[in-house]
VEXDREN-2710 file (C-alpha; in Angstrom, 1 decimal):
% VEXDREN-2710
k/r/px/py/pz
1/UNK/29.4/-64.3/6.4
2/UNK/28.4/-61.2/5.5
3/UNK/31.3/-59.7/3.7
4/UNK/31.7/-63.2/1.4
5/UNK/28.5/-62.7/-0.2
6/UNK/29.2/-59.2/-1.2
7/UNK/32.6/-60.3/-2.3
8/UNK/30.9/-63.7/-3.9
9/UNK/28.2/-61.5/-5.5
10/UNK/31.0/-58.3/-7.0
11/UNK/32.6/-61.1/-8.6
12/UNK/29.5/-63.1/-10.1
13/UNK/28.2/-59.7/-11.7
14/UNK/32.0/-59.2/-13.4
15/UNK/32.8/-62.9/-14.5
16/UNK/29.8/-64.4/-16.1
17/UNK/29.8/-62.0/-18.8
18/UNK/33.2/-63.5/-20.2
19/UNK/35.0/-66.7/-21.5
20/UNK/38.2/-66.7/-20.0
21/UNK/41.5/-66.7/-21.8
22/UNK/44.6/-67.8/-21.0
23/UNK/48.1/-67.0/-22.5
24/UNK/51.3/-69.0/-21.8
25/UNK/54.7/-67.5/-23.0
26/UNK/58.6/-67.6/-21.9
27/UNK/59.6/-65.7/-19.9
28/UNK/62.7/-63.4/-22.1
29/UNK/66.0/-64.0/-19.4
30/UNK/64.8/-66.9/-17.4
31/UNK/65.0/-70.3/-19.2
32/UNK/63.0/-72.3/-16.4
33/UNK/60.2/-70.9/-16.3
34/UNK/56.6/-69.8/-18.0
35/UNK/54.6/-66.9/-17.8
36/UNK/50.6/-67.2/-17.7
37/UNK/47.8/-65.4/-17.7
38/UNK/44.2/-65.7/-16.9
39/UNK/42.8/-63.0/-18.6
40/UNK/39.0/-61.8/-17.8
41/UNK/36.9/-58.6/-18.8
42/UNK/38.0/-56.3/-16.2
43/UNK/40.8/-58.7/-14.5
44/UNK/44.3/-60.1/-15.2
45/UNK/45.8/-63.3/-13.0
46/UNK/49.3/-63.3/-13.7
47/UNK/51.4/-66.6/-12.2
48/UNK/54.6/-68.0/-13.3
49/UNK/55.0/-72.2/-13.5
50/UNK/58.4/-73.8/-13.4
51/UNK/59.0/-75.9/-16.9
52/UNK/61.7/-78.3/-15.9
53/UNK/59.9/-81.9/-17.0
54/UNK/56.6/-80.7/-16.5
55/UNK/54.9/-83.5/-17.7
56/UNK/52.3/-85.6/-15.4
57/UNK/54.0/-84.4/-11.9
58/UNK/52.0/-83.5/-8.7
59/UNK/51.7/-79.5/-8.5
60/UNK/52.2/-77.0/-5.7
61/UNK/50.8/-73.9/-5.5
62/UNK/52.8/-71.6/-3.4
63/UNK/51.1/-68.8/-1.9
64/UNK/53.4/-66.0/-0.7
65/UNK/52.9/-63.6/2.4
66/UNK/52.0/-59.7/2.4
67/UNK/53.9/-57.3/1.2
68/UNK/53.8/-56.2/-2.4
69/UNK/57.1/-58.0/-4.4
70/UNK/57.7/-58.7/-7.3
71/UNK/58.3/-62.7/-8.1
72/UNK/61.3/-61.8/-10.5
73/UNK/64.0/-59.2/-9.9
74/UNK/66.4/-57.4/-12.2
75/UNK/69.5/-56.4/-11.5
76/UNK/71.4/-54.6/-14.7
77/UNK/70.8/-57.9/-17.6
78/UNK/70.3/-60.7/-14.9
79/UNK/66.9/-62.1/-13.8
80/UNK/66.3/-64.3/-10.6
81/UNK/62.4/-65.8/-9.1
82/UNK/62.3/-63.9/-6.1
83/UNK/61.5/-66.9/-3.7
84/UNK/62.5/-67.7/-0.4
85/UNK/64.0/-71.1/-1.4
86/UNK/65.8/-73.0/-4.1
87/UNK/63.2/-74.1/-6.3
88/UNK/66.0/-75.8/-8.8
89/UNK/66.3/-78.5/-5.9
90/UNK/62.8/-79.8/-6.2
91/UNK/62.1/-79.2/-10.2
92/UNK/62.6/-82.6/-10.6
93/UNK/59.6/-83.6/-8.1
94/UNK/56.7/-81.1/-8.9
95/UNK/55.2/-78.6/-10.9
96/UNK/55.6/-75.4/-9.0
97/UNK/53.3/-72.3/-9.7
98/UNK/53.8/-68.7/-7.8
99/UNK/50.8/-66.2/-8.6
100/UNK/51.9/-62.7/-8.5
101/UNK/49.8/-60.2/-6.4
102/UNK/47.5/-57.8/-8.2
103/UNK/48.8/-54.8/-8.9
104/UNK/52.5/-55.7/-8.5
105/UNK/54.3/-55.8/-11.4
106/UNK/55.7/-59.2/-11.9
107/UNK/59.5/-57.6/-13.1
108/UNK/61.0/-55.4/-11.0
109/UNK/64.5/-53.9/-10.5
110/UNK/66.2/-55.2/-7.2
111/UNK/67.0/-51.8/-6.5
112/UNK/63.1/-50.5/-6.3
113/UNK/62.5/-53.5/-3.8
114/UNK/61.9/-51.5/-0.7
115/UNK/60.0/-48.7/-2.8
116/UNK/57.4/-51.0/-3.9
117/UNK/56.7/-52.0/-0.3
118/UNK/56.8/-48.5/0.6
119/UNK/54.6/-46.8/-2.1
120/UNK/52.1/-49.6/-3.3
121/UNK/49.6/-49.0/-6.3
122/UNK/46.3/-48.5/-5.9
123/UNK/45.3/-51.3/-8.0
124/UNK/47.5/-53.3/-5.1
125/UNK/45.7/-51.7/-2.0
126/UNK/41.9/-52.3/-3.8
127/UNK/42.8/-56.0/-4.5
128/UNK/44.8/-56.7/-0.9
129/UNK/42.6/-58.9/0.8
130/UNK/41.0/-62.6/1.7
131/UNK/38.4/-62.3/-0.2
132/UNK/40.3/-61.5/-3.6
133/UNK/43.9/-63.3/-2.9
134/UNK/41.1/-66.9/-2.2
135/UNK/39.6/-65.5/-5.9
136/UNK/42.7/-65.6/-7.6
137/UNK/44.1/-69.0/-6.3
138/UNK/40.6/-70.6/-7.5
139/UNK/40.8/-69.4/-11.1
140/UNK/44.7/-70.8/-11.1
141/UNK/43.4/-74.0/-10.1
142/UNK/40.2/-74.5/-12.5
143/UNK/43.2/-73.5/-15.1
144/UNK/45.2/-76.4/-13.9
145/UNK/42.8/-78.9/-13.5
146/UNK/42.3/-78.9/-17.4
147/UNK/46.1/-79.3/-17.9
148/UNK/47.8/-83.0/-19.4
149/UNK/50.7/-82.3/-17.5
150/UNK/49.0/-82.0/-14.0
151/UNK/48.3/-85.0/-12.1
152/UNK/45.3/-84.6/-11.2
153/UNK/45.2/-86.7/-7.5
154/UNK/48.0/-84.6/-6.6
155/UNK/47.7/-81.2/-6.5
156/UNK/48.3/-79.1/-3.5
157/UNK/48.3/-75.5/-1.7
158/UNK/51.4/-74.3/0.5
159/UNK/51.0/-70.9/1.8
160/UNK/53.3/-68.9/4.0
161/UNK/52.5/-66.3/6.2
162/UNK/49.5/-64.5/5.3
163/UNK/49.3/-66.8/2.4
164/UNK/49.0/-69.5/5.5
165/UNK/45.4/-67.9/5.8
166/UNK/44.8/-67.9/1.9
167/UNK/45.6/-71.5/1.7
168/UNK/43.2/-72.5/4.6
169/UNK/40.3/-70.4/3.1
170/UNK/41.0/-72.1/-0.5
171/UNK/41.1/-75.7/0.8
172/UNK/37.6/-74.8/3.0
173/UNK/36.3/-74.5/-0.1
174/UNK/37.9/-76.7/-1.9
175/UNK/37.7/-80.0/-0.4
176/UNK/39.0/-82.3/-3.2
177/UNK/42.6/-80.8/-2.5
178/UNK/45.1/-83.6/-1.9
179/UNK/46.7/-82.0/1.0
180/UNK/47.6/-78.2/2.2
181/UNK/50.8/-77.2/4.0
182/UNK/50.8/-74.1/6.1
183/UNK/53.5/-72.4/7.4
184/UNK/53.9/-69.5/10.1
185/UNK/51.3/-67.6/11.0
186/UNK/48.4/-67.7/14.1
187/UNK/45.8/-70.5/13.3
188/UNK/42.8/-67.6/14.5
189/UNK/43.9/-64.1/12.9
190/UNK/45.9/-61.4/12.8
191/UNK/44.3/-59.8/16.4
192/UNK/45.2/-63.2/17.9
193/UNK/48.7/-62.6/16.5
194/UNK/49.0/-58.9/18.3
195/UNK/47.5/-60.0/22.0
196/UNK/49.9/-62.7/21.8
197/UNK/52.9/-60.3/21.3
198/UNK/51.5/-57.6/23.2
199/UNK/51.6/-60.6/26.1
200/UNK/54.9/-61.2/25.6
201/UNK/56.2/-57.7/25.6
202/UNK/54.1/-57.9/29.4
203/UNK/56.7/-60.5/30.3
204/UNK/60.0/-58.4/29.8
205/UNK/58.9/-55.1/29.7
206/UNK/57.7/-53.0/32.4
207/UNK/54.6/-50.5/32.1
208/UNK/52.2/-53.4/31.4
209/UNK/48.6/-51.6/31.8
210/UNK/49.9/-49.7/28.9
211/UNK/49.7/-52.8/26.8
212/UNK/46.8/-54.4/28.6
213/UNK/44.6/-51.3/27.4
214/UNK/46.0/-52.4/23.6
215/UNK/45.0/-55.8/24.2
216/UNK/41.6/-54.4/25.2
217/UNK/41.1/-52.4/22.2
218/UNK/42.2/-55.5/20.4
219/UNK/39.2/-57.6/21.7
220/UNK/36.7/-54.1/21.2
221/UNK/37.9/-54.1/17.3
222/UNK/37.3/-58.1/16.9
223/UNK/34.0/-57.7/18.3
224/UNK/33.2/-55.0/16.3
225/UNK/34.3/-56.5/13.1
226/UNK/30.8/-55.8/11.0
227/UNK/30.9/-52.2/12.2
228/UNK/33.5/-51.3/10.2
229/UNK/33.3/-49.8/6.4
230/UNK/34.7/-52.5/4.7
231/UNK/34.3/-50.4/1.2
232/UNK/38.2/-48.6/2.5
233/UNK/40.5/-50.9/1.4
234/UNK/42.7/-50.9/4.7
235/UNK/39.2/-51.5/6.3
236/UNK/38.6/-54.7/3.3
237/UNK/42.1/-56.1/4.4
238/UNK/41.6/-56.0/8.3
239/UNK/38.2/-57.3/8.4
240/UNK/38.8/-60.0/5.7
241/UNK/41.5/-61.6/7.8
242/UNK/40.4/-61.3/11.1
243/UNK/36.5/-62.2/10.8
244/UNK/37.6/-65.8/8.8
245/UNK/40.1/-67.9/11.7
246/UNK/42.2/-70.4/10.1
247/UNK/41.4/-72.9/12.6
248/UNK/37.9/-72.8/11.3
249/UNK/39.0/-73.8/7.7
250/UNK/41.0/-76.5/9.4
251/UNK/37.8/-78.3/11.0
252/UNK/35.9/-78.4/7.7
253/UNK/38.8/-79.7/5.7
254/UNK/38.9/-83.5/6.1
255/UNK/41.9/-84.3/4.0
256/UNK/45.7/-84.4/5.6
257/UNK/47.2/-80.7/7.5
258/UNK/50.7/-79.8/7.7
259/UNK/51.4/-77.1/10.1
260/UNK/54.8/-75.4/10.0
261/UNK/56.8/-72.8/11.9
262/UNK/59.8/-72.0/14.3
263/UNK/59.7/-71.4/18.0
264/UNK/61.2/-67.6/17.6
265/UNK/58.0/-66.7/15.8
266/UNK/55.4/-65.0/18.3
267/UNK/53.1/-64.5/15.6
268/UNK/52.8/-68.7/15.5
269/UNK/52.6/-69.2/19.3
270/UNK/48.9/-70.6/18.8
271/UNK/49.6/-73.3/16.7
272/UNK/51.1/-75.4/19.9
273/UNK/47.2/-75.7/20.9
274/UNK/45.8/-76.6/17.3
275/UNK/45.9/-80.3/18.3
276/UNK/43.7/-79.4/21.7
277/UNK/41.3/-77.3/20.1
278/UNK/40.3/-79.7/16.3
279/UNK/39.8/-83.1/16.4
280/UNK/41.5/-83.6/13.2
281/UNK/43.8/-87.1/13.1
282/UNK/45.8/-86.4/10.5
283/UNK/47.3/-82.6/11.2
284/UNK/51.1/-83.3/11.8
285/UNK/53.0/-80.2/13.3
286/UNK/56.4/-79.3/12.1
287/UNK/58.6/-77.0/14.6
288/UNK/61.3/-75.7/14.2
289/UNK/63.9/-75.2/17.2
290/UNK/65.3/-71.1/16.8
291/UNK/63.6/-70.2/13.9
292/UNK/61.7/-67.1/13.5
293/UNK/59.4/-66.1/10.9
294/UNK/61.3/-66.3/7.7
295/UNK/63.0/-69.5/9.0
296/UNK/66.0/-67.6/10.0
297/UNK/68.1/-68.0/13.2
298/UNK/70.4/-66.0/15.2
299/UNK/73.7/-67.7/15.4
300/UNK/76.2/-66.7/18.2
301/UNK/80.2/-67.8/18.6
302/UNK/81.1/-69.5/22.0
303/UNK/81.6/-66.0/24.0
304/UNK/78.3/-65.1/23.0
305/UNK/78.9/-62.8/19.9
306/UNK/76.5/-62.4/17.1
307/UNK/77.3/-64.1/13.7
308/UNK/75.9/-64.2/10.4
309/UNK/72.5/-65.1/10.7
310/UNK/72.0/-69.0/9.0
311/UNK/68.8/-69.4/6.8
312/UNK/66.8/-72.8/6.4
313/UNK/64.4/-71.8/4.3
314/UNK/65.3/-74.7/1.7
315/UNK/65.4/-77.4/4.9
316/UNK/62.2/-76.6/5.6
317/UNK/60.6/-76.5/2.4
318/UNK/62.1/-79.8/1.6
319/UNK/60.5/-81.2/4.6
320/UNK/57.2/-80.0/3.1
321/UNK/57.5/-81.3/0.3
322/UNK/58.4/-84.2/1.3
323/UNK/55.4/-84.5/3.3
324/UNK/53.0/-83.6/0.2
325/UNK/55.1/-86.3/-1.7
326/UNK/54.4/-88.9/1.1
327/UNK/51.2/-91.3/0.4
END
């Protein structure tokens, strides 16, 4: 498409100018894990890499959702990896590596969580798209294709959320990948994701020629994709994720598709119909009964009073990696 070839050509005029270099160093407060960087004329990859018995394992790169935060938080002298699951449970099985996003600083104190989110850099906005996030995960991966302590036959891409979209793109492109797991998001784009919801809200709510004039503009905007000035980063972001569907990615990949996500989640509704709509043999689906987009569920006592919600992130990412693991 149009926009790749800008994108393809910005970056060839930047990179070939420079030999890479990388930089691995500990990380001061956190004993299990590495910092690395990729560093290039005029750009910086920063990921982490857990260190526990490194040597010769298979390798997962986990690509997080939106939102800019930090992969480590501070909280007076103690630092914790921000993830969504207990990574000590599966140190012993794979190398994990986490890339931070650009312009996010990798440290952060827990208490400036929510004013990250709220106030993101400019460096962040500029670099917040397909195009760039695909970029980065490449560069990580011609890094760890040189290293001893990769194997080699066994290296794959998880991504969550919008990093569901990331991983799709990278493995479209990368065809040698072992196997990809993605998990929660629509398998077409972000405007599938809002008719679907706006549908739903039909269903329960009243006033629904409100919403159908929304769903309209949603179908105007996707058809009107090239029109806009992708040079605005907001613009950059929008187009980036809905001109390139998922589901697209999935038909060109031939190697093995694990699809992931709860029934509470409206913005994965679609993937129900990804066996309908690819002839691909070896996608397996994963649902999850009541959970919603962060694998969380609503629990309830017997007279129908709300508890503490129960979370399952680690259940499901065991399952994943359980499937990656699984010749």
């Amino acid at each position: 498409n149009y926009i790749m070839k800008i994108l393809k050509n910005l970056l060839k005029a930047s990179l070939f100018l420079f030999s890479t270099i990388i930089f691995s160093q500990n990380i001061d407060g956190i004993s299990d894990f590495n910092k690395i960087e990729i560093v290039a004329k005029n750009d910086t990859i920063t990921f982490i890499q857990n260190t526990s018995n490194k040597n010769n394992k298979p390798t997962i790169v986990f690509v997080q959702g939106s939102l800019p935060i930090s992969l480590i938080l501070k909280d007076n002298n103690d630092l914790w990896i921000n993830l969504p699951f207990d990574y000590t449970k599966f140190d012993k099985d794979v190398n994990l590596i986490i890339i931070n996003r650009k312009g996010v600083p990798l440290i952060s104190e827990y208490n400036d969580y929510s004013k990250l989110q709220n106030n993101p850099s400019n460096k962040y906005l500029k670099n917040d798209n397909l195009y760039y996030r695909v970029f980065q995960v490449e560069e990580v991966l011609k890094y760890l294709k040189k290293q001893k302590w990769i194997e080699k036959e066994k290296l794959f891409i998880v991504g969550h959320s919008e990093g569901y979209r990331v991983a799709a793109k990278v493995a479209e492109r990368n065809p040698k990948i072992k196997k990809i797991a993605c998990l929660a998001a629509d398998p077409l784009n972000r405007i599938s994701e809002n008719i679907i919801r706006l549908q739903q809200e039909n269903i329960t709510l009243e006033n629904d020629s409100l919403r159908v004039l929304k769903i309209y503009k949603e179908i105007k905007d996707y058809k009107n994709l090239k029109n806009f000035n992708v040079l605005e980063n907001d613009m950059m972001n929008f187009v980036s994720y809905n001109e390139n569907p998922p589901i697209n990615s999935f038909k060109k990949y031939k190697n093995p598709l694990l699809i992931s996500y709860g029934t509470n989640d409206v913005r994965a509704f679609n993937n129900n119909l990804l066996p309908l709509l690819i002839n691909k043999k070896n996608l397996e689906l994963k649902i999850y009964p009541d959970l919603d987009h962060n694998f969380i569920k609503k629990e309830f006592d017997n007279e129908g009073n709300p508890l503490e919600d129960s979370y399952h992130w680690d259940r499901v990412f065991k399952d994943v990696v359980d499937w990656l693991l699984n010749e």
